[in-house]
N, C-alpha and C positions, 0 to 999 in steps of 0.2 A: 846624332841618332835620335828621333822621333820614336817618341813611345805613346801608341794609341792608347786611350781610356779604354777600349771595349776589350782588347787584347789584353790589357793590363787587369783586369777586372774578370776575364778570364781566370789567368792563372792567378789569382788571389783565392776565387772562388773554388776551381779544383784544388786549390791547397789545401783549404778546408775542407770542403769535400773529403780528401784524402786521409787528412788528419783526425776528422770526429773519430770515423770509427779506429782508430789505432791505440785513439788515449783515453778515451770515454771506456771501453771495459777495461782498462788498466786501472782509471781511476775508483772504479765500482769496486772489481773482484780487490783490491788491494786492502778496500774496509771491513771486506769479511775474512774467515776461515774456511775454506774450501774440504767439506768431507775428504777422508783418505782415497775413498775409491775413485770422486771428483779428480784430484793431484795427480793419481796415477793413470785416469785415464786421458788426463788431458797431457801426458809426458809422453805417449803414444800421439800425438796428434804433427809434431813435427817429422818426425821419422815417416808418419803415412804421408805427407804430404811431400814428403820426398823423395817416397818411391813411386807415387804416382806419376812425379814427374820424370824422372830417371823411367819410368817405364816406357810412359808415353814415347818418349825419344828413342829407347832402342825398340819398340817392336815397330813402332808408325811409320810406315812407309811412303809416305806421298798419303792418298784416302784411305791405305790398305792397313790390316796389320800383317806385319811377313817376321816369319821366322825364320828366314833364310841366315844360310851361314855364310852369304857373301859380303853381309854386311857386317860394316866394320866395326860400329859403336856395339854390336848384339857381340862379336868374339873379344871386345875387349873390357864389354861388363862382365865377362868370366872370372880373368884375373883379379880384375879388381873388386868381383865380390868375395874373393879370398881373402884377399889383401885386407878389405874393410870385416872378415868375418875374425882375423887375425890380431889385426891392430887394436879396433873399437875408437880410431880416430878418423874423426870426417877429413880434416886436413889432410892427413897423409893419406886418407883413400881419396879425396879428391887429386890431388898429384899424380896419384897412380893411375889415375884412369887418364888424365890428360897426357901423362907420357905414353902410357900406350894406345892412344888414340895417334899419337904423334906418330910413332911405331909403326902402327902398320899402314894408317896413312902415306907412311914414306915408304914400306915395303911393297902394298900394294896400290898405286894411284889408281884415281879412277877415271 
């Protein structure tokens, strides 16, 4: 196997790339004390970025956004935001939505 210098210096370079920002404000914020309001509002910032994403997926339709109820992923964030309003575990709310994606993907093909 031939491994190119330029290809290889590539992905050295995105590695980097990748990495500064991941562990340079880890190593920052770690020397200080982060005000109380700081800690708690950054304990909000994973949850927001996870229902952005989970939204994006059930409302976006191709360019669109659709509210329709034929869509599968949008009836079966229903349950499972009981499930996860219930639990307070991502684990088993993530499970639960994959079975019942599973669900009615098998009940209703498309």
């Amino acid at each position: 196997m031939e491994v190119r210098w330029d290809v290889f210096l590539i992905i050295v370079g995105t590695a980097i790339v990748t990495f500064i920002p991941r562990v340079l404000p880890l190593m920052v914020l770690s020397r200080f004390q982060l005000p109380e309001w700081a800690t708690k509002w950054l304990s909000y910032v994973p949850i927001s970025v996870m229902a952005a994403l989970v939204a994006q997926e059930i409302f976006k339709n191709g360019e669109n956004i659709s509210f329709s109820t034929n869509h599968v992923e949008l009836l079966a964030a229903i349950p499972t935001f009981f499930i996860a309003i219930k639990t307070r575990s991502l684990l088993v709310t993530v499970l639960a939505g994959i079975i019942v994606v599973m669900v009615l993907r098998f009940l209703f093909p498309a």
